[in-house]
C-alpha positions, 0 to 999 in steps of 0.5 A, a space after each residue: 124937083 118935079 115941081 115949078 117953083 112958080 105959080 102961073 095963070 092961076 095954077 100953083 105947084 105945076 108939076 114938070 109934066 103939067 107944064 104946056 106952052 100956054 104957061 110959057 107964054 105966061 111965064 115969058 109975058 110976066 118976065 116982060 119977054 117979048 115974043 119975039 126973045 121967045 122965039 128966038 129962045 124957042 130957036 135956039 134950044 131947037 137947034 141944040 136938041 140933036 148935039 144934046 141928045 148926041 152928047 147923052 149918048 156918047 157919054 162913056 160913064 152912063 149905062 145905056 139903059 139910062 142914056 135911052 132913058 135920058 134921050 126919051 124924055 127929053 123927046 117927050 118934054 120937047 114934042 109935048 111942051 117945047 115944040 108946041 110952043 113954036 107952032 103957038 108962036 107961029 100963031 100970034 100976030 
């Protein structure tokens, strides 16, 4: 599970932490996206990520270690890879 099913721009058995915006970018151009269905992707996972977090959090089964847990990678995978896929498309002409 820690691993993309895929090979992109050349790297094969990417791991979940390895995986950058520029493999989106890959990912999204071999889809035949355009960057603009990207964007609006990009947009849209922004404007859910506080109800996520909120739900985690409020969530009554799962201990709060685990919750924290849960919330702190999620910010780590959003401001390490999806967040700089915005300020990447921002970028592009």
């Amino acid at each position: 599970y820690k691993t993309i099913a895929l090979s992109l721009g050349g790297v094969s058995n990417l791991t979940i932490t390895e995986l950058k915006p520029k493999h989106i970018l890959i990912l999204a151009k071999e889809f035949n996206l355009s960057l603009k269905s990207l964007d609006l992707t990009y947009q849209q996972l922004k404007a859910r990520i506080e109800s996520a977090k909120q739900s985690i959090f409020e969530d009554e089964i799962t201990s709060k270690t685990l919750k924290e847990t849960l919330i702190t990678l999620m910010e780590k995978r959003w401001n390490g890879t999806f967040a700089l896929i915005g300020q990447s498309l921002s970028k592009k002409p």
